[in-house]
N, C-alpha and C positions, 0 to 999 in steps of 0.2 A: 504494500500500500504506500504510494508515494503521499506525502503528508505536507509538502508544498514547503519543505525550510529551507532546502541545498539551498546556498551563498547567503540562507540572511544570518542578522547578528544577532546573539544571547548573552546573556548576563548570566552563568550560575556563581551562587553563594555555597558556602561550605562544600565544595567541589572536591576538598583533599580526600573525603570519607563517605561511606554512608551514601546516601539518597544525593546528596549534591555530584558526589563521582559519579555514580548510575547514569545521571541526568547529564551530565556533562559528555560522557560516552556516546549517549544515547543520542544526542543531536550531534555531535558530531560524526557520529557514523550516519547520521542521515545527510551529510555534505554540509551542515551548517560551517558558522564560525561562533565560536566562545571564548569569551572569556570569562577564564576559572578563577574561582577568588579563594583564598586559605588562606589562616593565620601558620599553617606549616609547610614551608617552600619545600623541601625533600617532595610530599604529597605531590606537590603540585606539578614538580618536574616530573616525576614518575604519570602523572596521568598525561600530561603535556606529549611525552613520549608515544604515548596510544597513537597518539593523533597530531604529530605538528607541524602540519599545513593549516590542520582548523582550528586550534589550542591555542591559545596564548594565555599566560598566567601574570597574577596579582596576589602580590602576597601581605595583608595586612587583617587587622582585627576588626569584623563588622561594629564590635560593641562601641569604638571609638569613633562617634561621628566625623572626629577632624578629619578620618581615614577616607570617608564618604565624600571630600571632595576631591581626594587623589581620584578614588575609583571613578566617578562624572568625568574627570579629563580625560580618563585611557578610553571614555564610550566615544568620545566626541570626531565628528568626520566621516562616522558611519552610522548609518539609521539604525538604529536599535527595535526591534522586531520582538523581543518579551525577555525575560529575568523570573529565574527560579529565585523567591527571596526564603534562603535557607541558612540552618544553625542550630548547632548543636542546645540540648535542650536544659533546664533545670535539671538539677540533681534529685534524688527518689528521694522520698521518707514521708513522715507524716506530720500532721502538724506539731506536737511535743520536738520534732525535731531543727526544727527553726527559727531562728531571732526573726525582728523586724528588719534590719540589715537586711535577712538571707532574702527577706520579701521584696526591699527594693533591687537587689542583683537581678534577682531572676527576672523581676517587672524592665528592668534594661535589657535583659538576653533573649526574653523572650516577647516584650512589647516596644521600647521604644524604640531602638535602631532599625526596626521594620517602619515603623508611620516614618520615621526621619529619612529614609531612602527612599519608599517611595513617593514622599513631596517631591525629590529630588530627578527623580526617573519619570514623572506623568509630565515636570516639565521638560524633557525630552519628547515623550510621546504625542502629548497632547498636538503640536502642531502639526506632528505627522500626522496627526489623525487616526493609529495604527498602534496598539502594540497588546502585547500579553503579561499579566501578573499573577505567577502561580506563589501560592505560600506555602509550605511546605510545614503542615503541624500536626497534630497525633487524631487517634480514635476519642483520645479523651476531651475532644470540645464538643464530641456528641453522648457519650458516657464514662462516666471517671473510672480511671484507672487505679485499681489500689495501690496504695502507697507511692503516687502522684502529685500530692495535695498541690504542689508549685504551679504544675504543668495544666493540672483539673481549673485550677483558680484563673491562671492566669492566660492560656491559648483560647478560649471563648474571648478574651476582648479582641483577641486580633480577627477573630470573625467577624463578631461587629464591627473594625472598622472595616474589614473588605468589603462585606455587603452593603455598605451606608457607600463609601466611595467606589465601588463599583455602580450605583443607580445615577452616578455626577457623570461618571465616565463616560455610560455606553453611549452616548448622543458623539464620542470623540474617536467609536469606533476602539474603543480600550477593554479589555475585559481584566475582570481579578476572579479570581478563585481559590480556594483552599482548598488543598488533599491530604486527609485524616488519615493517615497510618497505622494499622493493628500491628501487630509483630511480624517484626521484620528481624532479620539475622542481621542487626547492625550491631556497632558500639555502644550504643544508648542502650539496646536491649541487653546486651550483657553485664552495664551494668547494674538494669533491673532485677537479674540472674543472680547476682552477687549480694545483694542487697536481700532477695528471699530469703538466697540461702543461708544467710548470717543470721537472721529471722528466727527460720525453722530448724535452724542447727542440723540441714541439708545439704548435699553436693552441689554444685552449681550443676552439673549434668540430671541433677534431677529437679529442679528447679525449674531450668529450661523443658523438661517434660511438662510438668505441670503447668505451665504458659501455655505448650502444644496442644493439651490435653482442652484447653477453652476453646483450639478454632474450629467449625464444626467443619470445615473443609479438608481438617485432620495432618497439615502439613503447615508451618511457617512460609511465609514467602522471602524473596531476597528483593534488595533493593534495585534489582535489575529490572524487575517484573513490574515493582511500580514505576519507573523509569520511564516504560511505554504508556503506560495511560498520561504520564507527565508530559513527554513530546505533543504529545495529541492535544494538550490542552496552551501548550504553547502556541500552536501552528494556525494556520491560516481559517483550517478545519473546523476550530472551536469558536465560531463569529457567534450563533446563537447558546453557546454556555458561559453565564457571566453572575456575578455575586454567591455561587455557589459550595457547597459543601461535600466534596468525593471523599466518599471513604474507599479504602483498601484494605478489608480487614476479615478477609475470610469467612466473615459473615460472623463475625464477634456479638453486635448487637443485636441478635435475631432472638 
């Protein structure tokens, strides 16, 4: 299925790991161009390597806005065409496990460097008249994940802001969207592995059973697989999907 991206240009976030490398693969093996963004260069060269005709890397820290106007320079001279805005997530536990502090970190990692980028990216797009914003957040802004409480609290505001600035957008020809993530065989999930099994005074290999053991489709996915529903909603494709909420989740909430 040709998906209409060969020669345009993307923005992916957290590209060294995880769901942002997937994604970064994934349109660039569909002939796009990207550029990959990591706070860890090693990462970055090693995926750069997959692919570098279409690859090009950036390597700094989303959380630091000042960073956000190096990354606007390196888009500038080519139309920008959509941006996976992705990043690693709050750390697991419950609430007994965190200060007010731990509540403003997470509210920076997990909400404000996304509304601060893309101000930054619609004025890109908006004259084009043209682009795509996928976010990249968990199952749990549609049911909480135990021992989540960061991620349960705080990834339903960034839905709200998509779908409130997605209904400004679509008149610009802009779509936003967020994809909800069940278990996936990432870092994030291992370290929710870890975190059981310190718990239940359990193996981490049984841990990660008992997570398998919740998807009714009976197998964990990898982030290659969400990867393709992610290109698709990048691409030219997804003109009528916009302010919405995909889940990938094996059918977790059923």
């Amino acid at each position: 299925m040709n998906i209409e991206i060969k020669g345009k240009r993307f923005l992916v976030c957290g590209a060294g790991s995880g769901f942002g490398k997937a994604v970064a693969l994934q349109l660039a093996g569909e002939g796009a161009e990207v550029l990959a963004v990591s706070r860890t260069e090693s990462k970055l060269f090693e995926l750069q390597s997959r692919f570098p005709r279409n690859i090009s890397i950036l390597t700094g820290d989303l959380f630091d806005l000042d960073f956000h106007n190096t990354l606007i320079n390196n888009l500038s001279g080519v139309p920008l065409s959509g941006a996976l805005i992705n990043a690693g997530g709050p750390p697991a536990g419950g609430f007994s496990d965190f200060t007010l502090n731990d509540w403003d970190n997470a509210w920076n990692s997990v909400v404000k460097w996304k509304i601060a980028l893309t101000e930054k990216l619609l004025e890109i797009m908006k004259p084009q008249h043209y682009g795509r914003l996928l976010y990249i957040e968990s199952v749990s802004v549609l049911q909480p994940v135990d021992n989540l409480i960061l991620s349960n609290a705080l990834r339903p505001a960034v839905v709200g802001f998509v779908k409130t600035v997605a209904k400004q957008m679509a008149p610009y020809g802009i779509t936003l969207n967020v994809l909800a993530p069940g278990y996936h065989r990432t870092a994030a999930l291992e370290r929710l592995f870890k975190k059981k099994a310190e718990m239940e005074g359990i193996s981490e290999d049984e841990a990660g059973q008992q997570f398998e053991k919740e998807i009714p489709v009976g197998k964990m996915a990898s982030p290659e697989e969400a990867a393709t529903l992610a290109a698709w909603l990048l691409s030219p494709l997804s003109r009528y999907v916009t302010g919405e909420v995909l889940p990938h989740d094996g059918g977790i909430r059923l």
